[in-house]
C-alpha positions in Angstrom: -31.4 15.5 50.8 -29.2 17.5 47.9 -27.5 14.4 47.6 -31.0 12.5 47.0 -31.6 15.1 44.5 -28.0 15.4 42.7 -28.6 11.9 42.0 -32.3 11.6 40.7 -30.7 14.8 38.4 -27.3 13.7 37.2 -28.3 12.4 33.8 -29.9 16.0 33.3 -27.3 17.9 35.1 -24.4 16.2 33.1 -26.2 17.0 29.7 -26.9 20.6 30.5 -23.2 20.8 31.2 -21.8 19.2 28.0 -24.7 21.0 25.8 -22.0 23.8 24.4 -20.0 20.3 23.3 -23.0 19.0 21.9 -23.3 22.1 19.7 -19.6 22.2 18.8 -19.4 18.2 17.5 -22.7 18.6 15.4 -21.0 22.3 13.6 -18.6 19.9 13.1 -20.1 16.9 11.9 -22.5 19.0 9.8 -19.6 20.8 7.8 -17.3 17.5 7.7 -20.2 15.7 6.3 -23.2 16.9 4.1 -21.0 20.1 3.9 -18.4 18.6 2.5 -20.0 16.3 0.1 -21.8 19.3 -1.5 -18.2 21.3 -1.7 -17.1 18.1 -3.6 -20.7 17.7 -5.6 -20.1 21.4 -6.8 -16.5 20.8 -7.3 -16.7 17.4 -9.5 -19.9 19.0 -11.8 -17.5 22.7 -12.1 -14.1 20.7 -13.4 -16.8 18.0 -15.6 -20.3 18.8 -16.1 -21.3 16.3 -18.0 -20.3 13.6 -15.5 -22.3 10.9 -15.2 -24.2 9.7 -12.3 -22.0 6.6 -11.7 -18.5 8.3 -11.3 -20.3 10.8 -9.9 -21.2 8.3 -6.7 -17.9 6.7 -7.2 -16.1 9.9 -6.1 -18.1 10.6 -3.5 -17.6 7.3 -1.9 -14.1 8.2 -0.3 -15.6 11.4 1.6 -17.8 9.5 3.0 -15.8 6.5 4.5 -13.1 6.0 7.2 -10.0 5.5 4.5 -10.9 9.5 4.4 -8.4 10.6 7.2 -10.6 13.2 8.3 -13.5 10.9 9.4 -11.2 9.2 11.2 -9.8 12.2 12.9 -13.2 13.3 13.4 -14.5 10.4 14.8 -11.6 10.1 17.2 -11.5 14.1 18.8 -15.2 13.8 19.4 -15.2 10.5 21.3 -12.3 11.7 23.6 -13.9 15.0 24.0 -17.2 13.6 25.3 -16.0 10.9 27.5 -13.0 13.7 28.9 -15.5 16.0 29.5 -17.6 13.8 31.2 -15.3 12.3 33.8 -13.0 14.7 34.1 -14.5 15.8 37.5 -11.9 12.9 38.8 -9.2 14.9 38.3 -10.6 17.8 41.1 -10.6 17.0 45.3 -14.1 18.8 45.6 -16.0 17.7 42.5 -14.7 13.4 43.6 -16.1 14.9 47.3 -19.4 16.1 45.8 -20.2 13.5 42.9 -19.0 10.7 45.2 -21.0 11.4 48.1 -24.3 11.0 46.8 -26.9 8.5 47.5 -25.8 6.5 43.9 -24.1 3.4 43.7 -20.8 3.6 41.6 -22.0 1.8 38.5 -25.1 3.5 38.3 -23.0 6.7 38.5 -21.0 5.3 35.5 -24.2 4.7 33.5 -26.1 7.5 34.1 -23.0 10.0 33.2 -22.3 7.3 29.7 -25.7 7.3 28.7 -25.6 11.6 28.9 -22.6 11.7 26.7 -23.7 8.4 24.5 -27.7 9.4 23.4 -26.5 12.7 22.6 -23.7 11.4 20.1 -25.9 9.3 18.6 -28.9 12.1 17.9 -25.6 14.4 16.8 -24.8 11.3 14.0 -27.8 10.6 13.3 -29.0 14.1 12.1 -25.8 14.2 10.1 -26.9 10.8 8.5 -30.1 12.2 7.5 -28.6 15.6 6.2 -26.1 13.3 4.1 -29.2 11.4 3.1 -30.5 14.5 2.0 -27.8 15.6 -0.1 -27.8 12.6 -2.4 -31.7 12.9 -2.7 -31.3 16.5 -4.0 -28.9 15.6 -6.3 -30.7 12.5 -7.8 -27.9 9.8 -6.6 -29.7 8.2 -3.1 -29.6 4.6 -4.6 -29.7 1.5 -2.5 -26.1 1.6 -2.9 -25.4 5.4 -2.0 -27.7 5.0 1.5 -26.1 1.2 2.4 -22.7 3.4 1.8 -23.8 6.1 4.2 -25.2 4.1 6.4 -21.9 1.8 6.8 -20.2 5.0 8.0 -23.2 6.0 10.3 -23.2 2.4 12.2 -19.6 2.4 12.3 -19.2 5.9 13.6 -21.2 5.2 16.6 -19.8 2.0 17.2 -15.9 3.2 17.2 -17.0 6.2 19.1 -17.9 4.0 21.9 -14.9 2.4 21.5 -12.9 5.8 21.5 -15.1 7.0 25.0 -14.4 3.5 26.5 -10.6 3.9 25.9 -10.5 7.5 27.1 -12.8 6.9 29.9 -10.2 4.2 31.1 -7.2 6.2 31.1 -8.6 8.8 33.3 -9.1 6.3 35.8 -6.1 5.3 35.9 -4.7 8.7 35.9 -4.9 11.3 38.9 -4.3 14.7 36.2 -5.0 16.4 32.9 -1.4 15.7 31.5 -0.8 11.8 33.0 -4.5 11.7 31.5 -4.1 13.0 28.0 -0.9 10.4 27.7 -2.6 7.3 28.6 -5.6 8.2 26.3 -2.8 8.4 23.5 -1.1 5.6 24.6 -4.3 3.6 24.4 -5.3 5.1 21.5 -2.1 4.1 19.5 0.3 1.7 21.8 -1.0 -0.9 19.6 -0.5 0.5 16.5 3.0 1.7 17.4 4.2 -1.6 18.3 2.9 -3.3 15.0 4.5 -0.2 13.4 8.0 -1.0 14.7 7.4 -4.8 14.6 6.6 -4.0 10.3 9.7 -1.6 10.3 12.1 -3.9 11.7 11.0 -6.7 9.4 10.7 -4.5 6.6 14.7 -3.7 7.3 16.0 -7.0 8.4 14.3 -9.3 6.5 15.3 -9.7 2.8 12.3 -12.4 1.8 9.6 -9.9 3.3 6.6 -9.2 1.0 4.6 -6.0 1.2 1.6 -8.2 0.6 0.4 -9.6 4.0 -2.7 -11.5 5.3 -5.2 -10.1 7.2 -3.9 -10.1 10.5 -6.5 -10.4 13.2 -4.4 -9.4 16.0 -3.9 -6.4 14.3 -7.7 -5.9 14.0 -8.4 -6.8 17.7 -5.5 -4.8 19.4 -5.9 -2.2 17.2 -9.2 0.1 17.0 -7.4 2.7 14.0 -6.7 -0.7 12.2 -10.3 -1.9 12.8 -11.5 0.9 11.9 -9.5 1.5 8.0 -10.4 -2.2 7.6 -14.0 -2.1 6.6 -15.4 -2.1 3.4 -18.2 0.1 1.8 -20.8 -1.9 2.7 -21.6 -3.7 5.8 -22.5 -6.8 4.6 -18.8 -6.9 3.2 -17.2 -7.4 6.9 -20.1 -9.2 8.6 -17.5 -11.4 10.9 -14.9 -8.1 11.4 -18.2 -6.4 12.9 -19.7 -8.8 15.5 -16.2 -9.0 16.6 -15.6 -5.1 16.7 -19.5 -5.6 18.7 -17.8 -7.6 21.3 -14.9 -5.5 21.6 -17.0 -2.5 22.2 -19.2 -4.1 25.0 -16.3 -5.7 26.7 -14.9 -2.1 26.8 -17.8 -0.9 28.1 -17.8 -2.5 31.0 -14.4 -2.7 31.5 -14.0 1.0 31.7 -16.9 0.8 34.4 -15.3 -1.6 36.4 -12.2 1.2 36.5 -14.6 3.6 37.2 -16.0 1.9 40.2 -12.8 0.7 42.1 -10.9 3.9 41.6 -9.9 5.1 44.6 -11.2 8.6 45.3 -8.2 9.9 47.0 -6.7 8.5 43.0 -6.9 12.4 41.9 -3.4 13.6 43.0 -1.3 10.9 41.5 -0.6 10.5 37.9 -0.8 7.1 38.0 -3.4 6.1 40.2 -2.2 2.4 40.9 1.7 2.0 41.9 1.6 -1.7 40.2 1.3 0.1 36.7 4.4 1.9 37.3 7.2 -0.5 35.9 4.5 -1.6 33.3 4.9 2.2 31.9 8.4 2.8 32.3 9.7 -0.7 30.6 7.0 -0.6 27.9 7.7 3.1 27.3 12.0 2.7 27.2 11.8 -0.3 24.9 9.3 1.3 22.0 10.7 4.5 21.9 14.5 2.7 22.3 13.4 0.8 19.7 12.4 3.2 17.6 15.3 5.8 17.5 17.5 2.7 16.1 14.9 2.6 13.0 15.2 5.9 13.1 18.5 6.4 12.1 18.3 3.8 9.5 15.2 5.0 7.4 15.6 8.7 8.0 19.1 9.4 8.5 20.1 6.4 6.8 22.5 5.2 9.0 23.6 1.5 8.1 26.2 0.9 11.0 26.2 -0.2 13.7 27.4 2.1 15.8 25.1 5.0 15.2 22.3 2.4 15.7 23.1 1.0 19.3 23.9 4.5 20.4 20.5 6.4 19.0 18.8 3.1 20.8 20.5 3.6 24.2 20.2 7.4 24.4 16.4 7.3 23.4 15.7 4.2 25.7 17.5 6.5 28.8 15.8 9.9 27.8 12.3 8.2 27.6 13.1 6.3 31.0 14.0 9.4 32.4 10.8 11.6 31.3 8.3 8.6 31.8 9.8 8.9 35.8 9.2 13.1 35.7 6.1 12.6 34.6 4.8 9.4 37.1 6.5 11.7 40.3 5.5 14.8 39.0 9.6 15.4 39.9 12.2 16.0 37.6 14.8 15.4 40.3 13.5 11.4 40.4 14.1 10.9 36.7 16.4 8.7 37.5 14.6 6.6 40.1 14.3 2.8 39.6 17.4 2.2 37.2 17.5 -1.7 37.3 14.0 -1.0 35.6 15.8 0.9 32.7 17.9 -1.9 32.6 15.9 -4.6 32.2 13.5 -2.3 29.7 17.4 -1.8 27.7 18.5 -5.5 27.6 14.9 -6.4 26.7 14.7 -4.5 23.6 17.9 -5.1 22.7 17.2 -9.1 23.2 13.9 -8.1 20.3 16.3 -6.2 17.9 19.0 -8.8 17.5 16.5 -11.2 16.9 15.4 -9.5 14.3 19.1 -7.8 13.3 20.4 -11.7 13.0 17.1 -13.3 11.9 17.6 -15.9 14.5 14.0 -17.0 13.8 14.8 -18.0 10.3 12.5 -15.6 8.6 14.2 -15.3 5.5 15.4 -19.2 5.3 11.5 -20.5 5.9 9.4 -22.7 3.7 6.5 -24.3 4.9 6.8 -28.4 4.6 5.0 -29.4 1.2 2.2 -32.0 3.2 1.4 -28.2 5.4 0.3 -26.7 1.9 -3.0 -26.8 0.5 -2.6 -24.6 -2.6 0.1 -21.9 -3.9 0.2 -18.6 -5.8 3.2 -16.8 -7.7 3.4 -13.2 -9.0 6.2 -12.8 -11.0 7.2 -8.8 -11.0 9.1 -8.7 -13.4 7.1 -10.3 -16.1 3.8 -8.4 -17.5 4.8 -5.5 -15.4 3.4 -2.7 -17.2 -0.3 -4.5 -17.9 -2.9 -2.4 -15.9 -4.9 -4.9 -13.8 -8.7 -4.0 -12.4 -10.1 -5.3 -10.1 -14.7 -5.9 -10.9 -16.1 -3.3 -8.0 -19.7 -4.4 -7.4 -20.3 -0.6 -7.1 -23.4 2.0 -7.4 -25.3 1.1 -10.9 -23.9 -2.4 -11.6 -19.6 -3.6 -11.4 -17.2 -1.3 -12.9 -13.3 -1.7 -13.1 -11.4 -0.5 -10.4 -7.4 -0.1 -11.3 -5.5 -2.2 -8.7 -2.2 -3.5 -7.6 -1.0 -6.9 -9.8 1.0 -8.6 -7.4 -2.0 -8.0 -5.1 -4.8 -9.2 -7.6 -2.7 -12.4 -8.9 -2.3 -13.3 -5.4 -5.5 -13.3 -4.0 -7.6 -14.9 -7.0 -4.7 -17.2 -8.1 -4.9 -21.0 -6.7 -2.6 -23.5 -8.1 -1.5 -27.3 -6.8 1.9 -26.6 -8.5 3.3 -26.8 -4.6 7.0 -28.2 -5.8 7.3 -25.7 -8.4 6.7 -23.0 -5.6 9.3 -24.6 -3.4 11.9 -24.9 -5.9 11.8 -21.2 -6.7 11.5 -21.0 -3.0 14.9 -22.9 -2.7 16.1 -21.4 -5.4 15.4 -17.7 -4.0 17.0 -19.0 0.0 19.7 -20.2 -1.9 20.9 -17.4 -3.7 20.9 -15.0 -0.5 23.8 -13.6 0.6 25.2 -14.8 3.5 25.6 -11.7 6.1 26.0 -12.1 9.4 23.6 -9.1 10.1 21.1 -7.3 8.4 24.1 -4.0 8.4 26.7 -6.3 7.2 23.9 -6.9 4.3 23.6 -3.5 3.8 26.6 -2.0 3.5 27.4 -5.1 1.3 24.9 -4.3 -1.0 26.1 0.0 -1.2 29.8 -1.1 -1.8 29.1 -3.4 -4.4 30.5 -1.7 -7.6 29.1 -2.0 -10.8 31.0 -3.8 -13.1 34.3 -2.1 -14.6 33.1 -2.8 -18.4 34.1 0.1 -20.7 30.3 -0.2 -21.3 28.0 -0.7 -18.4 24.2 -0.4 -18.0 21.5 -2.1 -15.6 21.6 -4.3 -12.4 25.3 -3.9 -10.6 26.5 -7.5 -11.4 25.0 -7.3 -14.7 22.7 -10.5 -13.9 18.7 -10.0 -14.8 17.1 -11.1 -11.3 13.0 -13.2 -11.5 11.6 -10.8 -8.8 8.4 -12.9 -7.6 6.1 -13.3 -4.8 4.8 -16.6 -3.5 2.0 -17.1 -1.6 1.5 -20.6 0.7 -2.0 -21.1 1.9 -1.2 -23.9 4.6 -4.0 -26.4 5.5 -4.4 -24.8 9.2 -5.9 -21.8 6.9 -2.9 -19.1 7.1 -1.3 -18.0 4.4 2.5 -17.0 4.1 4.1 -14.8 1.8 7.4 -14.7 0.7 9.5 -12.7 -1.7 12.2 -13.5 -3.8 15.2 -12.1 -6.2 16.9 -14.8 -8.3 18.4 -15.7 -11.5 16.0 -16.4 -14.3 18.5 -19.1 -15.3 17.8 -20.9 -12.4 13.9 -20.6 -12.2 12.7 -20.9 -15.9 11.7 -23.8 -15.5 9.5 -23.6 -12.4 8.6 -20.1 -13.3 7.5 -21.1 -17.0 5.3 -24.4 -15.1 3.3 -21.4 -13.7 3.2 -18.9 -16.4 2.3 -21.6 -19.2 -0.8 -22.7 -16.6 -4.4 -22.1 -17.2 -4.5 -21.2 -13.4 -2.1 -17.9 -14.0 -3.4 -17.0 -17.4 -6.7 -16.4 -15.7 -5.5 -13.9 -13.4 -2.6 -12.3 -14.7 -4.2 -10.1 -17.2 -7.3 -9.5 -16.3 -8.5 -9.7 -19.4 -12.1 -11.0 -18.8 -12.6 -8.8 -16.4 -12.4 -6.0 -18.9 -13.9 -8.0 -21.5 -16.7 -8.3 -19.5 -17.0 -4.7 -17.6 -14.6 -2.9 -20.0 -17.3 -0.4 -21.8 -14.8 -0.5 -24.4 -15.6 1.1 -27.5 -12.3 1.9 -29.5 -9.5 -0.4 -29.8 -6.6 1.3 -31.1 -3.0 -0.8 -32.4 0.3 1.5 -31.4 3.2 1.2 -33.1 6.4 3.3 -32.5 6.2 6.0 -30.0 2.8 4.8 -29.1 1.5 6.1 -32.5 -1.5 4.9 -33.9 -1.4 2.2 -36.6 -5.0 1.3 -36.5 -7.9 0.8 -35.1 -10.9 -1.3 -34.2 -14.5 -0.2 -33.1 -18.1 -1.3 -33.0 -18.7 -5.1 -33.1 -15.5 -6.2 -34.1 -14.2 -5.1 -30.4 -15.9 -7.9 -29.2 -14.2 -10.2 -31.4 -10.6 -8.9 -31.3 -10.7 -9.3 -27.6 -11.4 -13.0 -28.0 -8.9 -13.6 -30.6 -6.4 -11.7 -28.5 -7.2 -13.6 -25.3 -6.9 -17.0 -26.9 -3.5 -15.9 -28.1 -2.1 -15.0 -24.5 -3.7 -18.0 -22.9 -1.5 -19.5 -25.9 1.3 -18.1 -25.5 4.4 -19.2 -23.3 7.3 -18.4 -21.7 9.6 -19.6 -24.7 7.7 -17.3 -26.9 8.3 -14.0 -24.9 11.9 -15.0 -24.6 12.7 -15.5 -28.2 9.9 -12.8 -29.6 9.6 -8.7 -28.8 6.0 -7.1 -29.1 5.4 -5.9 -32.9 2.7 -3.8 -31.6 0.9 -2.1 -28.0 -2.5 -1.6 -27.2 -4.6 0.6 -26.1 -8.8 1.7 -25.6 -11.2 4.0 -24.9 -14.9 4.6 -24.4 -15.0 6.1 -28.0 -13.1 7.3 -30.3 -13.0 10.9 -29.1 -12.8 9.8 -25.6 -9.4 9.2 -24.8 -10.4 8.5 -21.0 -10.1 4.9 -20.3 -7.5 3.2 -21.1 -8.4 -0.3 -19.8 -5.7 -2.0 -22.0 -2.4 0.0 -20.9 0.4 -2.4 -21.1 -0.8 -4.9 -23.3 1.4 -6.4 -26.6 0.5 -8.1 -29.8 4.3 -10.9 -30.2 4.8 -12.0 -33.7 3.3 -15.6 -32.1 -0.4 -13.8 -31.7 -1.4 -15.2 -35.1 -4.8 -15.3 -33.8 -4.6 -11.6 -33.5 -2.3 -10.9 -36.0 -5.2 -12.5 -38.8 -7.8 -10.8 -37.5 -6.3 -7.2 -37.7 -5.2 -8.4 -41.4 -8.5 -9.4 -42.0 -9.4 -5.8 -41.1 -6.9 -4.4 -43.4 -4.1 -3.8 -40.3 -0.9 -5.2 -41.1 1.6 -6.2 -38.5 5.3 -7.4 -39.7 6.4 -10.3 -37.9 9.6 -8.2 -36.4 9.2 -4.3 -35.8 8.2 -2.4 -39.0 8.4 0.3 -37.6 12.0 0.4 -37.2 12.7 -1.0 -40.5 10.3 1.7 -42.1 13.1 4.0 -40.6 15.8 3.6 -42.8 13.9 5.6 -45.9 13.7 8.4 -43.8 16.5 8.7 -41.1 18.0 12.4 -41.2 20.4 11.0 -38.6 21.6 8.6 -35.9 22.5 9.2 -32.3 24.6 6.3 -30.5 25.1 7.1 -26.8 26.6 5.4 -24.1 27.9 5.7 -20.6 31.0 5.0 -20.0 31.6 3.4 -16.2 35.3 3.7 -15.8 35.4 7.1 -16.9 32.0 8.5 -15.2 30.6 10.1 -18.2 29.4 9.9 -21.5 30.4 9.2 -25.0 28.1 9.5 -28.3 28.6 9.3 -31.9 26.3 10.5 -34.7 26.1 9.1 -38.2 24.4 10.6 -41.4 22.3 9.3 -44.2 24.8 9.1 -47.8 28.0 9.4 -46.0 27.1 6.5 -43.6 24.5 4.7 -44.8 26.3 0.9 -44.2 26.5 1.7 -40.6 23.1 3.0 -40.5 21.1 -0.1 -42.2 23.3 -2.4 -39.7 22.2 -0.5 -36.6 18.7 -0.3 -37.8 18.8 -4.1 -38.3 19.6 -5.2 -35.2 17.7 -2.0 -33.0 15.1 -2.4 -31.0 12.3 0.0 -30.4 13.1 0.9 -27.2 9.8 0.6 -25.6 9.6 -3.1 -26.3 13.5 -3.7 -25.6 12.7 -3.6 -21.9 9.9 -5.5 -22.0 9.8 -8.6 -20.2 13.9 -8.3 -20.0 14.1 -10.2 -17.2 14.2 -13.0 -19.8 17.5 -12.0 -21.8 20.5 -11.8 -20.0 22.6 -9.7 -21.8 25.3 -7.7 -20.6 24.4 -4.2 -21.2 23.1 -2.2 -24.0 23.2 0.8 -26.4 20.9 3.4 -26.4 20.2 4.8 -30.1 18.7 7.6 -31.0 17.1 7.9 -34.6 15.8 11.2 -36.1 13.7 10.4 -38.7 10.6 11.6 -40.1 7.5 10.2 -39.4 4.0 9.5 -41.7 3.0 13.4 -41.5 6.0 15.0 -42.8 7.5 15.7 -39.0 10.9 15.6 -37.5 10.6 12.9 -34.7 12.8 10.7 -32.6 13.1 7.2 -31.9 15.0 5.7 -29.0 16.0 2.4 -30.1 18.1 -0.2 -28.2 21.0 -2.5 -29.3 22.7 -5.1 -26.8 26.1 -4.3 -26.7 27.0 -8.0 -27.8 25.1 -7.4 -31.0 26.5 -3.7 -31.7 28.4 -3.1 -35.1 32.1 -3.4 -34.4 32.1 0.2 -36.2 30.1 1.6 -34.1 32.3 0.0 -30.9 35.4 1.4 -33.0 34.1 5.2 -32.6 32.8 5.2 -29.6 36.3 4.3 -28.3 38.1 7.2 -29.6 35.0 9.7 -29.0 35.6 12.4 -26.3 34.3 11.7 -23.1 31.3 14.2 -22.0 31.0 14.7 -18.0 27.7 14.8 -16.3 
């Protein structure tokens, strides 16, 4: 009869025992959410009150999303909490003898104790989704954009913490105690994510063609529930596909952790591992990460490039691990050692994994997909337009806005071009031009002994050679994509790098430009000359026009031009012109070819010399000259100054052939000189002040004077 009635009262009886937990995760949830987004409210209006309401909603966006670590965090304790909590009866003889001897079938047992830790989680989220609610109704900014935000993060939560109680709830049952317990909810937490994480820092290390930029990997997404979970967007419509999938996954875990639950043995409670077939799985999977990941270890953190250290940080961890896994499965130190041709096999199979990857025998680095396998191609080149700030249109609260974002990133995603034997000649190109190490270490301690040129004059890359840094980006008919990344000569790859940086197809996404055009807000355009100083400006409805003139002149403009031309001028913008905020046009250059530009500022009474004024305007009003170099051989550095009367020869030849040294470096990748002079010229400027200008000469052009006294000047050590 009390088992009749334990079992018509579980549901209640496992609430009323949880119900101080219940209280706990909604304190928590209450201050983590609405809380928190008033601290920020009150913080954002304190440090800018006259904010407006769209940034105001754009900076509350990451509080309330699962890129916010916290959330995650959140999310995460309160899920294993509840389902711990829950069934953690299992790990006691009298509460399995009790609970398992009353008149309830097993899976109803499963679902009756779920559904007491599930409906409360969801009343707990939900009255934090209406207090959040409430918060951006007091403060004027619940839009249909603010609540699909808010509710994105309340539909997600619920749905990862089932996935979170699922996982836990399976690795008590496979556990007979608290501490084999805890480590299998950990394990199942972040196995996956640790073996992607070693898997991305071995080919990070190995692998000299690797690109940061990556596809979206759906057995990340599936293996993973932390990488599910960081992969949504703001709005749910955004990931409609990610979700039913992350749906599926959460039933199939669902009743995957019941059918655990319900063939558990109930004598399972005094074994840390309830079934003896998981056993090896453990200790082999557990030797080879760990192994594994001591050998990165040493190379990232201590920085380690032999050998030697390597190997031995990989067997020591892989033993240790071995050894501890075995304590902890016999609850007996003295069997640490048990089942050694185990450890062996877990050794020689990790090792098997590294030197694939420590010898490339796949051919990572010497792959190109076959020209018929390629529907389209996209190229960043990172060295060329580097400094140009790209933003990305975010359809966010109150219409699209600009949102700052990485180049290589935007170029490749929007860019599609049917140039696919340009791309695989800089492909070849790039293979070609790898060094041929035997191993990834041989590579690296290649690359740290290679000294840099013994010139009495050296500056820049090692072997004085510019390198076309690029990323290429194969999207194959079978609909992956493939990216690559490269280090060549320029020499070698103008040609194919100029068939892509002349296209329309590039010029479209390389700039950005209609983007800001189009969302910009731009009020104030001003033209920078030397040291970023203003040389004019243009506002109102002439904005509009400049911006068109300017964008016909770099869709115009080639590769040839940047090569033989520096910028005569930078730009820059603003909201207004007391607003400085805003500076959509960072990075952007007027050449001497812009004459579409160049006549429109004339028009507006801006002139722009055709080869930097503003160093020639110097030489009315140098009070002196600084020429400084660094001298290789001799590890230090020499400078000579010259002064206005006494050496004014010298002075007008350096300023002829200078270059204002923030457009010297500009695009550089396109001169290959040997090295270069770094000048210094004290002058002053329009107002009357003293000011300096760093100014650049390569050291082919340099004044033989200048070369003359820099040999016999004293050498200054660092």
């Amino acid at each position: 009869m009390m088992s009749r009635i334990s079992s018509n009262n579980l549901f209640a009886h496992s609430m009323l025992r949880k119900m101080w937990l219940y209280i706990i995760s909604l304190v928590v949830l209450m201050i983590a959410g609405p809380g928190r987004l008033l601290m920020q409210i009150d913080n954002l209006l304190m440090w800018n009150p006259s904010i407006t309401r769209r940034e105001l909603m754009a900076n509350l966006i990451y509080y309330a999303q699962f890129t916010n670590q916290l959330n995650l965090v959140i999310v995460i304790a309160i899920a294993v909490a509840f389902a711990f909590f829950s069934f953690r009866y299992l790990y006691s003889r009298s509460k399995v003898d009790l609970y398992h001897s009353m008149a309830i079938k097993r899976k109803d047992m499963y679902r009756q104790i779920v559904l007491s830790a599930i409906i409360p989680l969801v009343i707990i989220r939900t009255i934090t989704f209406l207090a959040i609610l409430g918060v951006f109704a007091a403060k004027g900014i619940l839009v249909g954009y603010t609540f699909g935000m808010v509710f994105t993060t309340y539909i997600l939560g619920i749905i990862f913490s089932l996935i979170f109680f699922s996982l836990t709830v399976i690795a008590i049952t496979l556990t007979g105690n608290i501490l084999a317990g805890g480590l299998a909810t950990l394990a199942l937490l972040s196995m996956a994510e640790m073996i992607f994480n070693v898997y991305d820092s071995y080919k990070n290390f190995c692998f000299e063609t690797v690109s940061y930029i990556t596809e979206f990997s759906w057995i990340r997404f599936l293996l993973s529930p932390l990488t599910a979970m960081r992969s949504f967007g703001v709005m749910i419509e955004d990931s409609i596909p990610e979700l039913i999938v992350i749906l599926v996954i959460m039933v199939l875990l669902y009743f995957a952790a019941g059918a655990a639950f319900v063939v558990r043995p109930s004598e399972g409670y005094n074994k840390a591992v309830v079934y003896k077939g998981l056993n090896p799985v453990i200790r082999i999977l557990a030797t080879m990460i760990f192994a594994m990941t001591a050998g990165m270890y040493v190379v990232f953190v201590q920085n380690t490039l032999t050998q030697t250290w390597y190997w031995i940080s990989f067997i020591v961890a892989g033993i240790l691990v071995f050894c501890l896994t075995n304590s902890i499965i016999y609850s007996d130190f003295r069997k640490s050692l048990a089942r050694l041709p185990e450890l062996a096999i877990a050794l020689v199979a990790a090792a098997v994994i590294a030197v694939i990857f420590l010898y490339d025998l796949t051919g990572y680095d010497r792959y190109i997909p076959k020209e018929d396998s390629i529907e389209s191609v996209a190229v960043a080149f990172e060295s060329l337009d580097t400094e140009q700030s790209i933003y990305e249109v975010d359809k966010g609260p109150e219409g699209g806005s600009l949102e700052y974002t990485d180049s290589t990133q935007y170029i490749l995603k929007h860019m599609e071009s049917d140039k696919i034997k340009e791309a695989i000649n800089l492909a070849t190109i790039g293979v070609s031009e790898l060094k041929p190490y035997k191993s990834v270490f041989d590579r690296q301690q290649g690359n740290a002994a290679v000294p840099i040129a013994k010139t009495t004059y050296s500056y820049g890359h090692p072997d004085n050679v510019q390198k076309n840094c690029y990323v290429i980006k194969y999207k194959l008919k079978s609909g992956r994509s493939v990216y690559r990344s490269y280090n060549a000569s320029i020499s070698a790859t103008y040609n194919d790098t100029a068939a892509f940086y002349d296209s329309e197809e590039y010029k479209n996404v390389v700039n950005g430009l209609d983007n800001i055009i189009k969302y910009g807000n731009i009020g104030v355009i001003r033209i920078n000359g030397l040291n970023y100083s203003e040389i004019g400006k243009i506002t109102g409805t002439d904005v509009e026009a400049f911006l068109e003139n300017y964008r016909k002149d770099v869709f115009d403009r080639t590769l040839d031009d940047m090569k033989k031309e520096y910028p005569i001028a930078n730009l820059s913008s603003s909201g207004d012109e007391k607003n400085y905020e805003g500076f959509y046009l960072s990075g952007y250059y007027i050449y001497p070819c812009d004459t579409n530009t160049v006549d429109f500022l004339k028009s507006k009474g801006i002139e722009l010399e055709d080869s930097h004024p503003s160093v020639s305007d110097l030489a009315q009003t140098i009070n002196k000259i600084t020429v400084s170099v660094y001298d290789e051989a001799n590890d230090g550095s020499k400078q000579v100054e010259y002064l206005p009367g006494s050496d004014d020869d010298i002075i007008n030849k350096i300023i002829s052939c200078g270059i204002v040294d923030q457009y010297s470096y500009v695009n550089s990748v396109l001169r290959e000189y040997d090295s270069q002079v770094s000048i210094i010229c004290n002058y002053l400027n329009l107002e009357g002040y003293v000011n300096d200008a760093y100014l650049s000469i390569p050291i082919k052009d340099m004044p033989k004077q200048v070369y003359t006294d820099l040999e016999s000047a004293e050498i200054m050590q660092w």
